[in-house]
C-alpha positions in Angstrom: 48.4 -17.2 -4.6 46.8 -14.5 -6.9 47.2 -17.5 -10.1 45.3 -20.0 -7.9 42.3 -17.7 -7.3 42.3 -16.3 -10.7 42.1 -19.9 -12.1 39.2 -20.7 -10.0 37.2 -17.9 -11.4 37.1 -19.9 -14.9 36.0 -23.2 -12.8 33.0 -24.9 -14.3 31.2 -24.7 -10.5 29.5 -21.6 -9.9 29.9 -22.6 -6.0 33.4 -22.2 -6.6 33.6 -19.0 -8.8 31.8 -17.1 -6.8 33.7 -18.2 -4.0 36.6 -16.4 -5.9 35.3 -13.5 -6.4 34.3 -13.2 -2.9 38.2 -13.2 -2.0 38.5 -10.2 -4.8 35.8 -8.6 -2.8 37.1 -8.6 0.8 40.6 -8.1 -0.6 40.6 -5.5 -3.9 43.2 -6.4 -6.4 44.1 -4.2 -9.4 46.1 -7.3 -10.8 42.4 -8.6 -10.8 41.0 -6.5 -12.8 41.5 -8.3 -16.6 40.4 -11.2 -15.2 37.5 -10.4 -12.8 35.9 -8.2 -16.0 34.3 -11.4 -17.9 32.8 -12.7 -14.7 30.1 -9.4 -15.1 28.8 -11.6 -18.1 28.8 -14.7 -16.1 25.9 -17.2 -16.3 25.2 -17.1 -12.8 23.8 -14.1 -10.9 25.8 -14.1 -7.7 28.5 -14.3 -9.2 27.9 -11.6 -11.5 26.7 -9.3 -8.6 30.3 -10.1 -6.5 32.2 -9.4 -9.6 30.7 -5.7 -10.1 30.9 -5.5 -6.2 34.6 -6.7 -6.6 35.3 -3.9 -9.6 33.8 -1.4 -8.1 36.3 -1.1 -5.3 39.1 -0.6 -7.9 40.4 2.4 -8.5 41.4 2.4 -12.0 39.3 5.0 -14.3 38.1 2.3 -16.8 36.3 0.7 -14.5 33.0 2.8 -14.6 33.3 2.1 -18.1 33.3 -2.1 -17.9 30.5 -1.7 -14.9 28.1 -0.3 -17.9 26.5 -3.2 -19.1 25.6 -4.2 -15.3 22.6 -1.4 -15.7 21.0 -3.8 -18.3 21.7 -6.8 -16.2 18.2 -8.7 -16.1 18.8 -9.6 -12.4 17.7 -6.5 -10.5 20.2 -7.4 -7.5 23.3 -7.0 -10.3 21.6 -3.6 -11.4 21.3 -2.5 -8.0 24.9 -3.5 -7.3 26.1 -1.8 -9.9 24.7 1.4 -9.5 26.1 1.2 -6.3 29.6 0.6 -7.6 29.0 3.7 -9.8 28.3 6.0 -7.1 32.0 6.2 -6.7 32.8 7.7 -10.0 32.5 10.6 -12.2 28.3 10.9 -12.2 28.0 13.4 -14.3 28.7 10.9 -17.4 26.6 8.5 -16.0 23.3 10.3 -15.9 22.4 9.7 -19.0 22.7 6.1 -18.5 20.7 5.7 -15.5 17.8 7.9 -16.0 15.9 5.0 -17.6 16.5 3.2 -14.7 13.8 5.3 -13.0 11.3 3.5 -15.3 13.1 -0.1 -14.1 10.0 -3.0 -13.2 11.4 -3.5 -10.0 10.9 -0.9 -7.2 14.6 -1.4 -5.6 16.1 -0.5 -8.8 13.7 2.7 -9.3 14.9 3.5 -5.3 19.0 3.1 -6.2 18.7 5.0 -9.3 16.8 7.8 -7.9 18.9 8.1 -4.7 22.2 8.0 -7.5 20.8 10.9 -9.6 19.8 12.5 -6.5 23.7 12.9 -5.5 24.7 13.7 -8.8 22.3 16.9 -8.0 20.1 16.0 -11.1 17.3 17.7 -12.1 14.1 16.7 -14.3 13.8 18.4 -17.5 10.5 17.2 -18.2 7.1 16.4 -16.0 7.2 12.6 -16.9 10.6 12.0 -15.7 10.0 14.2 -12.5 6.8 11.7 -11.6 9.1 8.9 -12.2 11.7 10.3 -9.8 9.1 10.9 -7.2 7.5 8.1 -7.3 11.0 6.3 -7.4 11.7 8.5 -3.9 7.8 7.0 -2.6 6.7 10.7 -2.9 3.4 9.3 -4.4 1.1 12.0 -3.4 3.5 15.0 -5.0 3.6 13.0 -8.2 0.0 12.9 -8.5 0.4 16.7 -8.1 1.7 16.6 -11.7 -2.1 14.9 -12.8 -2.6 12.4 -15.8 1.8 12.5 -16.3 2.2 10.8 -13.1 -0.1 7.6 -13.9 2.2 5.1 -15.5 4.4 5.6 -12.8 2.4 5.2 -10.3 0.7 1.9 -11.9 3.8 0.7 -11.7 4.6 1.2 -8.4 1.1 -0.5 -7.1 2.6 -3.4 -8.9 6.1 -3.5 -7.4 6.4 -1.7 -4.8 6.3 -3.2 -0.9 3.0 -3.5 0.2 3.9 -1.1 3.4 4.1 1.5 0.6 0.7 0.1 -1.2 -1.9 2.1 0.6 0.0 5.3 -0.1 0.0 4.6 -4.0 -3.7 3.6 -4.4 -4.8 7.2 -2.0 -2.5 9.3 -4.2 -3.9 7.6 -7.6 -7.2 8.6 -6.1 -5.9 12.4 -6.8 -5.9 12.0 -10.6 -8.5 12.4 -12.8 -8.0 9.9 -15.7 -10.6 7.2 -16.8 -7.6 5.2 -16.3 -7.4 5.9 -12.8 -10.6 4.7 -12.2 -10.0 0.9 -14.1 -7.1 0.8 -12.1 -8.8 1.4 -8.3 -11.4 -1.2 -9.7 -8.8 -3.9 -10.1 -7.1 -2.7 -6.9 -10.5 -4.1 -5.0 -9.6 -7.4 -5.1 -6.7 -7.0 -3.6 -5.1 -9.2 -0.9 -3.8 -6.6 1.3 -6.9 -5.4 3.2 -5.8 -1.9 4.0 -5.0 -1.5 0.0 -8.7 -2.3 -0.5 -9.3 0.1 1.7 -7.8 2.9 0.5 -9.2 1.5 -2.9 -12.6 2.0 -1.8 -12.1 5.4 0.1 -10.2 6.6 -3.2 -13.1 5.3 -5.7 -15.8 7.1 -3.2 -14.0 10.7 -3.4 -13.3 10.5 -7.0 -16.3 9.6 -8.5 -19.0 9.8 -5.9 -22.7 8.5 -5.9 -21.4 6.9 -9.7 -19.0 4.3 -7.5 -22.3 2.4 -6.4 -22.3 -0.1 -8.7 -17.9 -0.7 -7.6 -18.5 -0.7 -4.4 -21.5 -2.8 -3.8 -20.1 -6.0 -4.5 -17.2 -5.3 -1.6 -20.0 -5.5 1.2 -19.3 -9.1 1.2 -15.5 -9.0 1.3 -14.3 -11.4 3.7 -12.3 -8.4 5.8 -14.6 -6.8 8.1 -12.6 -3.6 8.0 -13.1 -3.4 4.3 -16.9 -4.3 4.2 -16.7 -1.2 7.2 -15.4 0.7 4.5 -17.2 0.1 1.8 -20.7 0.6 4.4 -19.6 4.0 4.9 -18.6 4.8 1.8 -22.2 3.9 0.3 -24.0 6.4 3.5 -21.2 9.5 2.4 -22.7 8.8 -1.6 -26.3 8.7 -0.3 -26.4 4.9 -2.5 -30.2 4.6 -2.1 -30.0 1.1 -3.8 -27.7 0.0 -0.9 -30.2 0.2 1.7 -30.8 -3.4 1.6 -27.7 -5.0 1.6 -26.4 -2.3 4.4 -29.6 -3.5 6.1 -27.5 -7.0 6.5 -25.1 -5.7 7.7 -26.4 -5.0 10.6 -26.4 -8.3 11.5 -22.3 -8.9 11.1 -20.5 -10.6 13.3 -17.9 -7.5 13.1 -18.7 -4.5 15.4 -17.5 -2.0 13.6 -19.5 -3.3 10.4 -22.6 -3.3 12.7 -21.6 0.5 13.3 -21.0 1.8 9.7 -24.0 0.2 8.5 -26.2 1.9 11.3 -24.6 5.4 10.7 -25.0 4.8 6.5 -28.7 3.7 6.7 -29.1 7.0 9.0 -28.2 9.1 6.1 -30.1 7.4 3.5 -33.2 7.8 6.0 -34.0 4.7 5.0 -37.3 3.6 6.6 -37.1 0.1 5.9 -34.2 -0.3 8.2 -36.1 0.8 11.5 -37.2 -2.2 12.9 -33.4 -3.6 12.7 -32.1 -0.6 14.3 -34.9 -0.9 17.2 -33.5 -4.2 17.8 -29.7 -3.0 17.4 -30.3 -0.7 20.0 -29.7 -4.4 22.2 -26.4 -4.7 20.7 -23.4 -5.5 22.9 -21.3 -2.2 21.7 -22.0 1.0 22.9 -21.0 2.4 19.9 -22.9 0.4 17.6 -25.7 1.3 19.8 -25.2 4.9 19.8 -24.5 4.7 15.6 -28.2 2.7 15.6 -29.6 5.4 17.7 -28.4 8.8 15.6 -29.3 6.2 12.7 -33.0 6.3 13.5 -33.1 9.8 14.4 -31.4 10.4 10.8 -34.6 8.5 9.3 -37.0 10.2 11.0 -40.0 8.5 11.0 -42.1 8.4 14.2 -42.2 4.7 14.5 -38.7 4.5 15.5 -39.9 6.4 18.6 -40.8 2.8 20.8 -37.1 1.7 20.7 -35.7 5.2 21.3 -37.6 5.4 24.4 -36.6 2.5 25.8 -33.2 3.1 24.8 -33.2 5.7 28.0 -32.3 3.0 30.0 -29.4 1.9 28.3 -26.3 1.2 30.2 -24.4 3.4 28.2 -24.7 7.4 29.4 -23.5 8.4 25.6 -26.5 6.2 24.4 -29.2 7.7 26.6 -28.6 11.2 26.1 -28.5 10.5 22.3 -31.8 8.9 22.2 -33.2 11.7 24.5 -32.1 14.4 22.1 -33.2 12.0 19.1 -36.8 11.7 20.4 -37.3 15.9 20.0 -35.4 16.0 17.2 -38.3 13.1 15.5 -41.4 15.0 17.1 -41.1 17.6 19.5 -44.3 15.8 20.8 -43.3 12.5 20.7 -44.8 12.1 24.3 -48.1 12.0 22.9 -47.3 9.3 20.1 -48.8 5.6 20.9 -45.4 4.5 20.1 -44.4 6.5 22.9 -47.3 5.3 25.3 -46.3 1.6 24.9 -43.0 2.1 25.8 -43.3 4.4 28.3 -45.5 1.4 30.0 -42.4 -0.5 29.6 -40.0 2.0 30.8 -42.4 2.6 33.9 -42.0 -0.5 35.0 -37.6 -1.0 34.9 -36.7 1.9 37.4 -35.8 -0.9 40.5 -33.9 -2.6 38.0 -31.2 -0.2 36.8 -28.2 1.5 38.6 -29.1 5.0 40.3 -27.7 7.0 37.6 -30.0 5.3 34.8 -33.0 5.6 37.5 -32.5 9.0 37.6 -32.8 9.7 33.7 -35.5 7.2 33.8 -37.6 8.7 36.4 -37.4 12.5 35.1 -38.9 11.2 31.7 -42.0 9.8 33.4 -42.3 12.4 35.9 -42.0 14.8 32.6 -45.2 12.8 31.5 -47.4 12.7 34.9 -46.1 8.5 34.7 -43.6 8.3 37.6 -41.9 10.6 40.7 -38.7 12.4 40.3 -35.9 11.4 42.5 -32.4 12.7 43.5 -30.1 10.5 42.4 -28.4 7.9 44.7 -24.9 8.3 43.9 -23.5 11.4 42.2 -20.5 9.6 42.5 -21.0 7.3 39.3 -22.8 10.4 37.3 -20.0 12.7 37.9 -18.0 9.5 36.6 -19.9 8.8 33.6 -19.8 12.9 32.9 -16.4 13.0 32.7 -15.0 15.3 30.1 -14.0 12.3 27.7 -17.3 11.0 27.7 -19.1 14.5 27.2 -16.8 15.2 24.4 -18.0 11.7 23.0 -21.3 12.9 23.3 -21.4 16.1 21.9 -19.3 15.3 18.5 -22.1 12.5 18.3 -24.9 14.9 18.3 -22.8 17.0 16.1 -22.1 14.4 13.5 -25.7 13.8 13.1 -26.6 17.7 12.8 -23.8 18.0 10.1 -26.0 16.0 7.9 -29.4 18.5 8.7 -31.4 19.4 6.3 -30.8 23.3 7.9 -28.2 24.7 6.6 -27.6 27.3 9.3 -27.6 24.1 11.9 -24.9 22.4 9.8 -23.0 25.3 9.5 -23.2 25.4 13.2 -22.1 21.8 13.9 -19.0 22.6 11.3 -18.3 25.4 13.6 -18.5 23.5 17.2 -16.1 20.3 15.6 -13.5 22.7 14.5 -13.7 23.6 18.0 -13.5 20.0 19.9 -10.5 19.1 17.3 -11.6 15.8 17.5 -10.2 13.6 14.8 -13.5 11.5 14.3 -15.1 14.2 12.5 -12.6 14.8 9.7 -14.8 12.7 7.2 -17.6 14.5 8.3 -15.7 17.6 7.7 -14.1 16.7 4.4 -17.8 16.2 3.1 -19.1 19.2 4.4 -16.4 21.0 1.9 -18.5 19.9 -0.8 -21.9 21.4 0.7 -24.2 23.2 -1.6 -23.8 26.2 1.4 -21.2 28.3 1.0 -21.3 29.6 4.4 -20.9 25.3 5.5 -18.3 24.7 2.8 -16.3 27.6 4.4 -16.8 26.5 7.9 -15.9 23.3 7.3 -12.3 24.3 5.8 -11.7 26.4 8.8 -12.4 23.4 10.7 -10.3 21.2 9.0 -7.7 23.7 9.6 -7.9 23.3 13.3 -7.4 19.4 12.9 -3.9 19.9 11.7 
């Protein structure tokens, strides 16, 4: 029946042609081979795909010969075939020949012709076609090893590749210093995948600095949460004094983790416009907004931030109380004697029946401190050994730490460098990674030994 199927690869239906060289497929025929060769030019794709599928499991030696002109099929899927097809035979011949499929539009193709010259133990002769081949392999941040070379390729790839491999690309474009890079991450902004803006935004922050204001502004009102989180801290790491009033905003998003980055970037612009916000933060639902509001105003500074630390003492959150004990000293050591203080303290003297025993203990040592109130044991250690579990202190303490990283004292950032490397706690690898580009040496060091303990 070899006649019949051979006639039915000249039919005028492309249902049926590809149909027959399915049957040439599942069952290889050399006796095929003359007349399976001018289905390769073939005016649909599928069939053109079976056909090199269908050659390729011949064994005659002209065969890698007639699967050639598959490599400059226009259908990636026929390419991709095809290489596979080619796999079988001599390589060597071929390398030549596939090499510019490393530069192919579609990322699939880039893959198979990589992973072909790869077993054909083929080495790069030059830096451009070695960031191609990496690139092609998803080895994005060792092609931007090779600087400036690596860029087309990797433009490319942001443009084809799958987005799982999208947030790789932008972070290792972020490595290359090229005005082009910088055009590119712009663009890459607007992007639908939110975790690509991300990387975007975290990638235009390291490479240029306090100059990626002006870029990154506009993304505070992205419709992602995550990425206007982003771009908040982002604009606190660059010190972007002309942020503070749109981060001041932000403090009222409906996102939590927005509320929190905005808190924490205000805090290191000092920026005393934001206090009376923060005070009322300080009533948010999250602890960890409220603790980021908290560190925020003793970041600022200014004594009139004071009132709403003090009555943050109460707070139902342990990690937020101690906070805004330490950030009272750190404000004015005599913060007791501010008016600020004096109203609140009123306030505070009159909540201690209100609160659980372990807040009413806090409470009451402050205003016995202060001649306002009488110290008491606390009620239940129970529920303070619970809240002083090691997780929580650890909280605590790389809270306090984040904020003395940022000190004005250069020995006390140096110290808070020191103590993170120490707690290996994974929250303070941005802090860390900024602190490598201190104007201390003795901090900048520090800090890289710290890093080092994180890995």
């Amino acid at each position: 029946m070899l006649w019949v199927v051979q006639r039915q690869l000249t039919s005028k239906n492309a249902v049926v042609r590809r149909k027959a060289v399915a049957r040439f497929v599942a069952e290889p025929n050399p006796r095929a081979f003359d007349s399976l060769l001018p289905r390769i030019a073939d005016e649909d794709p599928e069939v053109r795909r079976l056909a090199v599928a269908a050659l390729g499991k011949l064994p005659e030696p002209e065969v890698a010969e007639a699967l050639l002109p598959g490599l400059l099929d226009p259908e990636p899927e026929v390419v991709q075939a095809t290489l596979v097809a080619l796999k079988k035979r001599e390589p060597d011949q071929l390398i030549p020949k596939v090499i510019p499929l490393l530069r192919h539009p579609e990322s699939v193709v880039r893959t198979h012709a990589a992973q072909f010259l790869d077993q054909a133990k083929w080495h790069p002769e030059n830096r451009s076609d070695e960031s191609w081949f990496l690139v092609a392999v998803h080895q994005f941040g060792r092609a931007a090893e090779l600087g400036a070379t690596a860029f087309p390729a990797l433009e490319l790839a942001l443009a084809s590749v799958p987005p799982r491999f999208g947030i790789a690309v932008v972070k290792a474009l972020g490595k290359i210093n090229d005005p082009r890079t910088l055009a590119l991450l712009k663009k890459t902004l607007g992007a639908d995948d939110p975790g690509v803006c991300i990387a975007a935004v975290e990638s235009i922050c390291g490479t240029v600095g306090e100059k990626s204001t002006s870029l990154i502004l506009p993304v505070l009102k992205h419709a992602n949460g995550q990425v206007r989180a982003a771009a908040a801290e982002c604009l606190g790491q660059v010190r972007a004094q002309e942020a503070a009033g749109p981060l001041r905003e932000l403090l009222e998003d409906p996102v939590w983790e927005v509320r929190k980055h905005a808190a924490e970037a205000l805090g290191r612009l000092a920026d005393p416009g934001s206090i009376e916000k923060l005070g009322r933060l300080l009533e948010d639902t999250d602890d960890d907004v409220r603790e980021a509001a908290v560190m925020a105003l003793a970041g600022i500074g200014d004594r009139r931030g004071i009132g709403s630390l003090v009555l943050a003492l109460k707070d139902n959150s342990s990690g937020v109380r101690r906070l805004a004990a330490a950030s009272l000293s750190r404000i004015d050591t005599h913060w007791s004697t501010s008016p600020e203080a004096h109203a609140a303290l009123e306030i505070l003297k009159s909540s201690p029946e209100d609160l659980d025993s372990s807040r009413r203990y806090l409470v009451n040592e402050v205003l016995s401190s202060f001649g306002l109130g009488k110290a008491e044991m606390p009620l239940s250690f129970a529920g303070l050994e619970k809240e002083a579990a090691p997780g929580s202190r650890k909280k605590l303490a790389v809270g306090l730490l984040l904020t003395l990283i940022c000190d004005p004292d250069g020995e006390l950032r140096q110290a808070a460098a020191l103590a993170l490397g120490k707690f290996a706690d994974e929250q303070s690898r941005p802090a860390l990674l900024r602190a490598q580009s201190d104007p201390n040496p003795a901090v900048r060091h520090t800090a890289t030994a710290a890093l080092a303990s994180l890995r």
